[in-house]
C-alpha positions as CSV (number, residue, x, y, z in Angstrom):
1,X,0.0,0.0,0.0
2,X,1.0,3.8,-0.8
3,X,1.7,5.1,2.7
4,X,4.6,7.5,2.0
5,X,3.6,9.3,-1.4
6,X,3.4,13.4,-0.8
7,X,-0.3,14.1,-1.6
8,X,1.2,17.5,-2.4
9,X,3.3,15.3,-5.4
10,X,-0.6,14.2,-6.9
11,X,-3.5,16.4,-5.8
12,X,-3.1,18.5,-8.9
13,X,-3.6,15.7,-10.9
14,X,-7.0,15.5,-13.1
15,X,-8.7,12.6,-11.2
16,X,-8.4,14.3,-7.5
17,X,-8.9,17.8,-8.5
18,X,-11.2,19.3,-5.9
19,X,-10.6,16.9,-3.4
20,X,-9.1,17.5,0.3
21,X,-6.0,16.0,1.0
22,X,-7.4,13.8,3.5
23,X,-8.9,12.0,0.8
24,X,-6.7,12.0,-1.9
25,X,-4.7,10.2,1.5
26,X,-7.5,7.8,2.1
27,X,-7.5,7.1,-1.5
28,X,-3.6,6.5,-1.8
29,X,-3.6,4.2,1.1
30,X,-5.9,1.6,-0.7
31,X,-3.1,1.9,-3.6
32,X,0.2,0.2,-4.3
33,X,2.6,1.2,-7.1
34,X,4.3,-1.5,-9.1
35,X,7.1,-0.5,-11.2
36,X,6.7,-2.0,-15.0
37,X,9.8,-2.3,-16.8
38,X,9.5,-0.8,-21.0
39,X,7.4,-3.4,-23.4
40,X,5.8,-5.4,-20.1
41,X,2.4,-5.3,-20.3
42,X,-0.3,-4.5,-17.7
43,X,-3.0,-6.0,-18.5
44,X,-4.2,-7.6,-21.8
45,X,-7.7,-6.9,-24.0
46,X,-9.9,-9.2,-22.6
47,X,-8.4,-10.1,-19.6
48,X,-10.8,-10.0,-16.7
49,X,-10.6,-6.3,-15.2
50,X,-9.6,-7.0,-11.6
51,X,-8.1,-3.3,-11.2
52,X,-7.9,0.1,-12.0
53,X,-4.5,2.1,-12.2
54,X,-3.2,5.8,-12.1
55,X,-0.1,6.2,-14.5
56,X,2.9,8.2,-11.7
57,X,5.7,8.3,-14.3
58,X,6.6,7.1,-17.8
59,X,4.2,6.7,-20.6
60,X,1.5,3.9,-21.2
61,X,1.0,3.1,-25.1
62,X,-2.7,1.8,-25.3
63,X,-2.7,-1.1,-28.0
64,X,-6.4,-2.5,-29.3
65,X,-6.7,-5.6,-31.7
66,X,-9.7,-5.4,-34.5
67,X,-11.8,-7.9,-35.1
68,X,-10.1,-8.8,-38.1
69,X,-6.6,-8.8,-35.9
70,X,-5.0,-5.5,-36.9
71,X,-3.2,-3.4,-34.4
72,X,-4.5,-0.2,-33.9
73,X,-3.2,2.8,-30.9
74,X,-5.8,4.6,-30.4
75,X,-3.8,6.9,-27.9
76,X,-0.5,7.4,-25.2
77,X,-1.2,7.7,-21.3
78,X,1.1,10.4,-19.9
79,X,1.6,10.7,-16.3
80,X,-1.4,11.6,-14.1
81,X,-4.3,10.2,-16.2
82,X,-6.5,6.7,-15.1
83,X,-6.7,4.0,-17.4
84,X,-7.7,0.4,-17.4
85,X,-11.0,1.9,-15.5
86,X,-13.2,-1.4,-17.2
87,X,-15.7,-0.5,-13.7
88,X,-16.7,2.6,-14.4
89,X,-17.7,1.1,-17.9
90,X,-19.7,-1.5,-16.8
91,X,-17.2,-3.7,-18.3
92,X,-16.0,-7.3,-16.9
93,X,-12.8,-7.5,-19.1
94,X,-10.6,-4.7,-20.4
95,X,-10.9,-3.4,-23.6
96,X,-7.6,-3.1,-24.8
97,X,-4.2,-4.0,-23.5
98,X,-1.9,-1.2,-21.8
99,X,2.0,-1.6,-22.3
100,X,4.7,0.0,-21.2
101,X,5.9,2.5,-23.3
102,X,8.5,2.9,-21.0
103,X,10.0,2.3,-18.0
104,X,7.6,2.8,-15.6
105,X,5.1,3.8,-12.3
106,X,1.6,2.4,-11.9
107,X,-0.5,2.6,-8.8
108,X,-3.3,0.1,-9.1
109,X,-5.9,-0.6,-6.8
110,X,-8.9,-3.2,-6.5
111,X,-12.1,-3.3,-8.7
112,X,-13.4,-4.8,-5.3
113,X,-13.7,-1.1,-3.4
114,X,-14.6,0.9,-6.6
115,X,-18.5,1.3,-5.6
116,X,-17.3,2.0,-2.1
117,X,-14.9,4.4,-2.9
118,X,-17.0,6.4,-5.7
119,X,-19.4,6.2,-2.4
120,X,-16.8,8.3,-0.2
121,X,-15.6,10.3,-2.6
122,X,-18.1,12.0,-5.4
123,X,-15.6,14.3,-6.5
124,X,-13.5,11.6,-7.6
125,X,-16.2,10.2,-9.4
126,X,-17.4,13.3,-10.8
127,X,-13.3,13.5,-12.4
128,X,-13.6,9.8,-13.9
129,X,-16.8,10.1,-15.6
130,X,-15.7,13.4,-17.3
131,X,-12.9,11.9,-17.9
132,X,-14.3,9.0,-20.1
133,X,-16.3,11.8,-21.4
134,X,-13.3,13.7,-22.8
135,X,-12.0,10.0,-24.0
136,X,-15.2,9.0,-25.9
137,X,-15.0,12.5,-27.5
138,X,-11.8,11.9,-28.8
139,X,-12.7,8.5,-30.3
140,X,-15.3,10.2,-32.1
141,X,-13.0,12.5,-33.7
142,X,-10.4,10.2,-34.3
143,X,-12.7,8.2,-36.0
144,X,-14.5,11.2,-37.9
145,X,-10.5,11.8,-39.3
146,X,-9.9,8.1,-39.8
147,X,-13.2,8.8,-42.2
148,X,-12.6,12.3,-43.7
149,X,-8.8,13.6,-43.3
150,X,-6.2,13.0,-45.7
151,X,-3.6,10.6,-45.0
152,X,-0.8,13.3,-44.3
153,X,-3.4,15.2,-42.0
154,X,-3.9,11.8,-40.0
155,X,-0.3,11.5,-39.8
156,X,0.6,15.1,-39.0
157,X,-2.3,15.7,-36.7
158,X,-0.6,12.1,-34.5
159,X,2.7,13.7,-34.2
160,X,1.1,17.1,-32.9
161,X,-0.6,15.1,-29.9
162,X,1.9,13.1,-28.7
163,X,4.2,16.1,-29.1
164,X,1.7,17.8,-27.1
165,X,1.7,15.2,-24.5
166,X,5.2,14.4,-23.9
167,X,7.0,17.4,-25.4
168,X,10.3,19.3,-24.7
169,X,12.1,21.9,-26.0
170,X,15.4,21.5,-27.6
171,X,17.9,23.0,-29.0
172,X,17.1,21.5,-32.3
173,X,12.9,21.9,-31.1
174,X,10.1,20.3,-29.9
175,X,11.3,16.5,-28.8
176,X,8.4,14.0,-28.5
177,X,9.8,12.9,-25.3
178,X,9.5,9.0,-25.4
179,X,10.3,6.2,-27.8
180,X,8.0,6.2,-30.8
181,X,8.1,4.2,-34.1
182,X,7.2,4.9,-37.7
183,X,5.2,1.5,-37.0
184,X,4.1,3.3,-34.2
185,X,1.9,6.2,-36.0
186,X,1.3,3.9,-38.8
187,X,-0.7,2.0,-36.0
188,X,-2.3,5.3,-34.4
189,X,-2.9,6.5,-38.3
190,X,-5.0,3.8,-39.6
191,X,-2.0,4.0,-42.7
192,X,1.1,1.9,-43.8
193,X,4.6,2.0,-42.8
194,X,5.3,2.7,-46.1
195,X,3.5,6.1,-46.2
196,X,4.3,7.2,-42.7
197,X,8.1,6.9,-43.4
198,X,7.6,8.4,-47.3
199,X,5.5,11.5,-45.4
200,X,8.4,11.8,-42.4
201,X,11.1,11.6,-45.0
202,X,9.7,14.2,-46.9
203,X,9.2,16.6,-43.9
204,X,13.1,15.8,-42.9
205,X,14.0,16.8,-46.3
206,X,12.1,20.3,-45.9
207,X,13.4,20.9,-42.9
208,X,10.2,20.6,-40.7
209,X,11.2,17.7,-38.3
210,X,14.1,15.5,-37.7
211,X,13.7,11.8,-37.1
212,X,15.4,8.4,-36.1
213,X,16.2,6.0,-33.8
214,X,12.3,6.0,-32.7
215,X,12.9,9.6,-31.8
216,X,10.9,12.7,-33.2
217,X,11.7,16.6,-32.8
218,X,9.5,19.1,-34.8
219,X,11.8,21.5,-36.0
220,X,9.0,24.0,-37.5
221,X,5.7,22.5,-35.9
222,X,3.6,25.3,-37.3
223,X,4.5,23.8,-40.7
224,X,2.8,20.1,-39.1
225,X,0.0,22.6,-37.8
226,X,-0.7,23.4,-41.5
227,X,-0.4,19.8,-42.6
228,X,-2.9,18.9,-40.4
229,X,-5.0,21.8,-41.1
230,X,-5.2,20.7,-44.4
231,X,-3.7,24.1,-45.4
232,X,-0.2,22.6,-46.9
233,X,0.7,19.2,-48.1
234,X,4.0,20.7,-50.1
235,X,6.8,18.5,-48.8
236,X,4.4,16.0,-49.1
């Protein structure tokens, strides 16, 4: 159980905004943090939800099998957000599997208490269901592009998020701060590798971002912005 973790460290986090510390206490107690080395995964689609989890550090890639066994990602977990929350979906198994993108920090704590602890504390609740609001939002607009943009928006408009997720400045620019494939955003794209790595070649070549080594920095990201806009396709 999480006994020594500074409630200071989490109580701006999304899920315990507007709480009193004593709770976000109450609620860390029930918790214990596991450490998940990179590419271990924390649960599988379809495994039986038994918990729920908070991600503390690192990055969680979120990794969903179709029906007709493609891989799809339909997003990244940064630190602070709730995932693998199958309970507050009615749901008895998990809908996709969670991997570690990296190294990292995962408090997790029983589906057994979650009525009792919604119970005790509304305001948490209150954060988790607008959170699943803000996520099925994004699946519908994810899917609305999968439907409507053009490939190199798709592409362009993947590299903005994660970069706004995880980024940091750089010398060179905007560093998506984690490990991340062209297989990767081929996967989050709904396109082939082939395309992602003819698009990202072409932006090198322009100057807009600089790749390798599953590492991305945007060099001119308002040129991406236009991409994604639909406004300029040029080095493409």
């Amino acid at each position: 159980m999480v006994h020594n973790l500074d409630v200071s460290l989490v109580c701006d986090l999304p899920p315990f905004m507007g709480m009193a510390e004593q709770e976000i206490a109450d609620l860390l107690a029930q918790a214990r943090a596991v450490r998940y080395p990179k590419g271990k995964n924390i649960f599988s689609q379809g495994e039986k939800a038994g918990n729920f989890f908070l991600l503390l550090d690192g990055h969680i890639q979120v990794v969903k099998l179709t029906q007709g066994g493609e891989q799809v990602v339909p997003r990244y977990m940064s630190p602070g957000e709730l995932f693998g929350i199958a309970r507050a979906l009615r749901l008895d198994a998990y809908p996709a599997s969670a991997v570690a993108a990296v190294d990292c920090v995962v408090l997790i704590w029983p589906n057994a208490i979650w009525d009792d602890l919604v119970g005790r504390h509304p305001a948490f609740a209150t954060n988790t269901y607008r959170i699943i609001g803000q996520r099925l939002t994004e699946t519908q607009q994810q899917l609305a592009e999968l439907a409507t943009a053009k490939v190199e928006q798709r592409v362009a408009n993947a590299i903005l998020k994660l970069a706004k997720q995880t980024g940091r400045r750089t010398d060179e620019g905007v560093l998506i701060d984690f490990p991340v494939s062209r297989q990767d955003i081929s996967e989050m794209t709904g396109t082939t590798l082939h395309t992602v790595s003819r698009l990202l070649s072409a932006w090198e070549q322009a100057g807009w971002v600089r790749s390798g080594r599953r590492k991305i920095t945007l060099v001119e990201g308002h040129k991406i912005v236009l991409v994604a806009n639909g406004e300029s396709g040029g080095a493409a």
